[in-house]
N, C-alpha and C positions, 0 to 999 in steps of 0.2 A: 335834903329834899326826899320824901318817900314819891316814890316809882312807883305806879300800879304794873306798868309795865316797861321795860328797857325804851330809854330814853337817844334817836339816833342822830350824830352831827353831822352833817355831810356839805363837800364842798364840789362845786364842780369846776372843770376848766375844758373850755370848747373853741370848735375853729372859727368860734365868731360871738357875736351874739343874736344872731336871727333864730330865732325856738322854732322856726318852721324850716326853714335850710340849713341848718350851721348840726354841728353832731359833736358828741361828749367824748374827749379824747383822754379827760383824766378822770377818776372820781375816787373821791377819800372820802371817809367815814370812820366816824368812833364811834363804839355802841355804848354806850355807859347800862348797866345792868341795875338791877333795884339792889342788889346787896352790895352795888359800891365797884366791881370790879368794869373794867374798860378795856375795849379791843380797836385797834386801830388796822385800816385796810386800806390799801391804796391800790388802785389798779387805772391802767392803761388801755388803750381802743384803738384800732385802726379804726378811724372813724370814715374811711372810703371813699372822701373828698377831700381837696388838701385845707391844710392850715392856712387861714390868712396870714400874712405877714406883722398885721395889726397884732392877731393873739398872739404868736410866734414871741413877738415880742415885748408881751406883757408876762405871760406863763413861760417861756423860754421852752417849750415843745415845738420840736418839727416834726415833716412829714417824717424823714430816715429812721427817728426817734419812737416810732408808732408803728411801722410797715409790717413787724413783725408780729404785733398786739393782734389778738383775739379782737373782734368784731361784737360790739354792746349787744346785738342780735343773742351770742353766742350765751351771755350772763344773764341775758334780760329776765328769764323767769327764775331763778334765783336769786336775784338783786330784790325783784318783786317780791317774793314771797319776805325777805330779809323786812325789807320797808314796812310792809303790809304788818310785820307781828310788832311793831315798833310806834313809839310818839317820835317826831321829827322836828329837828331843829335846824336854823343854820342862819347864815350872814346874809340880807337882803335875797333870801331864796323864796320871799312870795313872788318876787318880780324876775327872776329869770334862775335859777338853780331847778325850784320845782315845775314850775312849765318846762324846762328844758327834759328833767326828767320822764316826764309823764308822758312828753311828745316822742323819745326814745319809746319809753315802754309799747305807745301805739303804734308806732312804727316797725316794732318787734313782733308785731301781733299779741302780747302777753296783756293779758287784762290785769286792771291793776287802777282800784277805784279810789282816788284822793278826795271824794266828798265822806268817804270812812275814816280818813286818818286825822290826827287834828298835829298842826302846826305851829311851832312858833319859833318866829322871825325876831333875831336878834338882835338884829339892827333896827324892827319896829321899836323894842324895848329900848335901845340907845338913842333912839332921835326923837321919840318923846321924851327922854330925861336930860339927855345932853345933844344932840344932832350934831353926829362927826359921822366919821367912818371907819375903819378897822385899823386902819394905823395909828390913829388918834382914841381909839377906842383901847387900845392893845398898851398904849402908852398912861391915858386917864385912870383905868382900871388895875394893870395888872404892872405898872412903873417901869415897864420895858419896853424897848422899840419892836419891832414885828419885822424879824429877819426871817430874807427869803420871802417876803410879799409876793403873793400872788404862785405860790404854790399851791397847788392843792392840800395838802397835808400841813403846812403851815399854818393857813389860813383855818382849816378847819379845828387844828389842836387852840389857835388861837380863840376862834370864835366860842369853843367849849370854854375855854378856863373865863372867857369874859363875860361868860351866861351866869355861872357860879362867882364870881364878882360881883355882880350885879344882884343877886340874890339876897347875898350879905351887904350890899352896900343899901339897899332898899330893901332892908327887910319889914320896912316898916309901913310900905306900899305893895310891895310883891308879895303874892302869896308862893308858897310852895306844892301848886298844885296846875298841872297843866292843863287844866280847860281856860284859867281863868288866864296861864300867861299866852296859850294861842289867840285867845281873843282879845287880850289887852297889846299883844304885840302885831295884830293885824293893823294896817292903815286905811284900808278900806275893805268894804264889805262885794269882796268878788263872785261872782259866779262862774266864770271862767278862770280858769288858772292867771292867763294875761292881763287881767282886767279891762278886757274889751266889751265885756257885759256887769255892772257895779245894780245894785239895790241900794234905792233909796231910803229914806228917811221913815217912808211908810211902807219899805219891802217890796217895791216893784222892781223890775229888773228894766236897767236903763242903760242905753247903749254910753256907753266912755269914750269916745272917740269920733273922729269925724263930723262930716254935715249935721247928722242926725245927735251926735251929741248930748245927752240929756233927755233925750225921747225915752218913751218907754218904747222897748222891743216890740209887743206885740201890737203897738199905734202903726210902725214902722212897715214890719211885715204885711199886715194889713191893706194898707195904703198903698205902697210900693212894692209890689211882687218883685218885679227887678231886685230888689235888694238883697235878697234873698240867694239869688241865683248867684250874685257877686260876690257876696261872703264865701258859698260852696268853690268859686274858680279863685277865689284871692289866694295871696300868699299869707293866709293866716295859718295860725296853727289847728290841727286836728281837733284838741280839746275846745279852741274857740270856735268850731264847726259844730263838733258836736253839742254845744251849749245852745246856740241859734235850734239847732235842728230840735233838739229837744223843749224846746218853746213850740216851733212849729204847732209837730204834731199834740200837744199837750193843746195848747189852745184848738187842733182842728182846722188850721189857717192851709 
């Protein structure tokens, strides 16, 4: 596959999965480079609320395990910048890897703009060709089982080699160029990281979620000023705030 530029894998592992409360305790990344060469990085977080029990026990981190970790605060604008010169890849990280990111970076204060990077999700690519998961995906593709499940470094060495599987095994569908595998590996067309805001058929921006449903945003806004206010005190994420907001003032509302 030629690279325009380094190609990065990344996996996360957090004390939950709420992208507005919960914080990234583990994160690994492979950088794959255009001449071929690959760097692997794993790093740890006090993430400064404890672990649920839930993750604890899917990822096998605990609080003792972290106490002494750097705080994602501490990495953020160097994590950033790394992202930023980078194309991104990973295992179902349009629905919760990359918001979880993004929602760190802004909480980090580090700006760090995901409508510049372009994305592809690898498990979009596997669930329109086959719809499994990573263990099933780890096994269809690459003839081995996926030890150590739900490691971070695992998981992301896994998800790498099953991108380049999948390249070769569709090569007669997939192109080798990544504009066309972030938009073929998207599942829907988001505006917000969480896809709490989706574009329709004819590019309007329509709410995904709730009463409203299917409305366009700014029919909503409009009509229901309350609504507004309620997104700003929810427990959404930052990026899904600032998506709304950014309708707002663009429409004038």
């Amino acid at each position: 596959m030629k690279l325009e530029k380094p190609l990065l894998f990344f996996d996360i592992e957090a004390t939950g999965l709420n992208v507005a409360s919960d914080r990234i305790v583990e994160l690994s990344y492979i950088v794959v480079h255009p001449d071929g060469r690959e760097e692997v990085t794993t790093e740890r977080f006090n993430p400064g609320i404890p672990i649920s029990a839930e993750a604890s026990a899917v990822n096998g981190i605990k609080d003792e395990d972290v106490k002494d970790c750097p705080r994602f605060k501490e990495r953020a604008k160097e994590l950033a910048d790394l992202f930023a010169q980078c194309d991104i890849a990973g295992f179902n990280s349009d629905r919760f890897d990359v918001p979880m990111l993004v929602e760190e970076f802004i909480r980090a204060g580090v700006d760090f703009n995901p409508e510049a990077c372009r994305f592809i999700d690898v498990m979009g690519i596997y669930h329109k060709m086959e719809k499994r998961d990573l263990s099933a995906a780890c096994k269809f593709y690459l003839g081995r089982d996926l030890k150590d499940a739900h490691t971070a470094e695992a998981d992301t060495i896994a998800t790498k080699d099953i991108f380049f599987a999948q390249l070769e095994r569709y090569k007669d569908t997939l192109k080798e160029d990544v504009d066309f595998l972030a938009s073929f590996s998207r599942r829907q067309n988001n505006v917000d990281l969480a896809g709490r805001i989706v574009r329709d058929e004819q590019g309007n921006e329509v709410i995904n979620f709730g009463k409203h449903k299917g409305r366009k945003v700014v029919d909503v806004l409009r009509s229901e000023p309350s609504y507004f206010s309620w997104i700003m005190r929810g427990d959404f994420a930052q990026n899904t705030k600032q998506a709304f907001m950014r309708i707002k003032l663009r429409e004038g509302i």
